[in-house]
Z-matrix of the N, CA and C atoms (Angstrom, degrees):
N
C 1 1.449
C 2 1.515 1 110.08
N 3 1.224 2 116.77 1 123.85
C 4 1.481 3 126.80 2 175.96
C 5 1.931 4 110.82 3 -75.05
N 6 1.191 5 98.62 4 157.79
C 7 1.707 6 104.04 5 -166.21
C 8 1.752 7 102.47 6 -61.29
N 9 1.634 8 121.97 7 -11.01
C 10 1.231 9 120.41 8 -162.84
C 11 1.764 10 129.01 9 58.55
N 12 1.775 11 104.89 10 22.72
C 13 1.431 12 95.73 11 173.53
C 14 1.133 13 140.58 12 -74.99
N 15 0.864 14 128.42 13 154.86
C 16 1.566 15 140.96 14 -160.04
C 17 1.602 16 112.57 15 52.19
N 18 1.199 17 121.49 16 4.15
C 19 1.650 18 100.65 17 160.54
C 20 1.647 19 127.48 18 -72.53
N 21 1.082 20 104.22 19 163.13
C 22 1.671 21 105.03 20 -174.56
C 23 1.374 22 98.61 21 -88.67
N 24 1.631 23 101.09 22 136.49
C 25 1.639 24 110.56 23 173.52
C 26 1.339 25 119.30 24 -98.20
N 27 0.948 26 111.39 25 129.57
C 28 1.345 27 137.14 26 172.87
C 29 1.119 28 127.80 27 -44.56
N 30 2.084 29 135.47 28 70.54
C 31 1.191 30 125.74 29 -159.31
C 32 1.205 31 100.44 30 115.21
N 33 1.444 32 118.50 31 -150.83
C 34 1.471 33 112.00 32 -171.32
C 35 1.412 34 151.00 33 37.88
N 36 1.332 35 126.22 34 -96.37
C 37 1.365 36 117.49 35 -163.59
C 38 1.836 37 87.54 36 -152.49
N 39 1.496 38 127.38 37 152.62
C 40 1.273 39 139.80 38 166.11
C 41 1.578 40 108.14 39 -154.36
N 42 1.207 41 98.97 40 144.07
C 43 1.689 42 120.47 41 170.29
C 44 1.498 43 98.27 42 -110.65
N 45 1.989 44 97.59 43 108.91
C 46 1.606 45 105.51 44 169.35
C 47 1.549 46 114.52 45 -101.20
N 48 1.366 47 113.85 46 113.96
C 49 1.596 48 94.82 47 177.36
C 50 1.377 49 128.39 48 -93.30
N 51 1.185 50 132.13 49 170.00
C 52 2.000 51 125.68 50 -169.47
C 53 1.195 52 92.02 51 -170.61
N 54 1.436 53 77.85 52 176.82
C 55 2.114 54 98.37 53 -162.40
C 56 1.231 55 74.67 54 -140.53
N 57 1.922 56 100.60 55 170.39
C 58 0.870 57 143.95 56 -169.66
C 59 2.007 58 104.97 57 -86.90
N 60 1.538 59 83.78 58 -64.37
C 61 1.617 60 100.84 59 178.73
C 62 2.178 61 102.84 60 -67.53
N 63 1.455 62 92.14 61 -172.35
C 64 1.774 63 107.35 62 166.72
C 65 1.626 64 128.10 63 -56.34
N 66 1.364 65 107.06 64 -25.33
C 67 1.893 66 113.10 65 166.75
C 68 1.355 67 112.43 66 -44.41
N 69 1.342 68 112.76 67 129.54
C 70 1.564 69 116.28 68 -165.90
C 71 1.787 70 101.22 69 -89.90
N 72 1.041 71 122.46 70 145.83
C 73 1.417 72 123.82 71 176.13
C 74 1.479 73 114.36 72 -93.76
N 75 1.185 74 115.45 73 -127.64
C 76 1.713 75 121.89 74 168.18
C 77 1.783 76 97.35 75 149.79
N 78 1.465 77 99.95 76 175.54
C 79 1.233 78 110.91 77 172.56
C 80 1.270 79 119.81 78 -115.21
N 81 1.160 80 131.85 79 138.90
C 82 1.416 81 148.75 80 177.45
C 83 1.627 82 129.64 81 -100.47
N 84 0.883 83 116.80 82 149.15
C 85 1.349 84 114.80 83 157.92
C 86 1.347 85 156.02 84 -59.39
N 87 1.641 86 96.51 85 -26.90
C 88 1.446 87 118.72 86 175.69
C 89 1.686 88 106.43 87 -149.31
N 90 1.023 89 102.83 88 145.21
C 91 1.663 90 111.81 89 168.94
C 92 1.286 91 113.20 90 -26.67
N 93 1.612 92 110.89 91 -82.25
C 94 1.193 93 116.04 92 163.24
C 95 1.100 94 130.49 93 -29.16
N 96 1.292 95 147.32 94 -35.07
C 97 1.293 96 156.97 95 177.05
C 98 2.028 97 96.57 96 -63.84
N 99 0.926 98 94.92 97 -35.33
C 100 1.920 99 95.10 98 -138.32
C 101 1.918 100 70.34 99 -86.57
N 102 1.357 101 106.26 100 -50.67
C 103 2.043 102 107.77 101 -174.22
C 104 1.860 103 95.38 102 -46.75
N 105 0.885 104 134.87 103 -67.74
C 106 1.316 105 130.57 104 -170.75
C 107 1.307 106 108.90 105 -66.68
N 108 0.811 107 146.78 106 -21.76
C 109 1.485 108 154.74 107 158.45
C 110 1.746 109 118.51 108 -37.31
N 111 1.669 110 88.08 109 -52.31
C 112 1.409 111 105.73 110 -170.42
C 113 1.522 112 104.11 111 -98.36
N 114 1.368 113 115.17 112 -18.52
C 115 1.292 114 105.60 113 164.51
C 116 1.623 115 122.37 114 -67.16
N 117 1.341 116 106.51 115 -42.77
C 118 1.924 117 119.71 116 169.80
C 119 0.923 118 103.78 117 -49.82
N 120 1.543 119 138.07 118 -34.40
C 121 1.484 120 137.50 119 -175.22
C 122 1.386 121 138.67 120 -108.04
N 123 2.077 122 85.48 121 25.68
C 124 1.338 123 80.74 122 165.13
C 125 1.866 124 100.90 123 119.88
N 126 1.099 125 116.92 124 -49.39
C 127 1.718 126 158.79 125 -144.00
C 128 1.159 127 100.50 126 30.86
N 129 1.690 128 131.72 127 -156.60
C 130 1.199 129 142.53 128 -125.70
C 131 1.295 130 151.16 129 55.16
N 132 1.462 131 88.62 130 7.61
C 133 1.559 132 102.39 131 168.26
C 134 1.565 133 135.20 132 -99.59
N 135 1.302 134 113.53 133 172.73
C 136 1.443 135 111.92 134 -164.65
C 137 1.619 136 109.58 135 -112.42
N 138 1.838 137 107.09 136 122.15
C 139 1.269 138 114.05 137 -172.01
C 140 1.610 139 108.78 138 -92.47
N 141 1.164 140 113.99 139 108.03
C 142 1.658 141 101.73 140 -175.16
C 143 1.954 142 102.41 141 -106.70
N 144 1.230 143 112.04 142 124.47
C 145 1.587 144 89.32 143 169.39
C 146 1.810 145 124.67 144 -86.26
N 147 0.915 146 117.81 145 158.91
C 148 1.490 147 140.49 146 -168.03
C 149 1.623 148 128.82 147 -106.97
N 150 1.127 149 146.26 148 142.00
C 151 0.892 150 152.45 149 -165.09
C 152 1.414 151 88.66 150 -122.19
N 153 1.556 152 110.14 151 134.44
C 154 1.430 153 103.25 152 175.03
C 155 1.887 154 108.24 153 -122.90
């Protein structure tokens, strides 16, 4: 069995990020994930986490 990193878990907790403007966001797994995300894209976006 592999450690399963970086897949998305199923349930739990997600960090979705979005913009204001047309830049597409997505959801992540970890904070961190979603902060570098939005940094590659530019940043200014808003990381809210989620209960799924």
């Amino acid at each position: 069995m592999g450690c399963n990193c970086g897949s998305k878990r199923r349930g739990g907790t997600v960090f979705v990020l979005t913009y204001e403007d047309s830049r597409q966001g997505g959801e992540f797994a970890s904070k961190t994930d979603a902060e570098i995300a939005d940094v590659r894209r530019g940043g200014g976006g808003v990381i809210r986490q989620v209960q799924k």
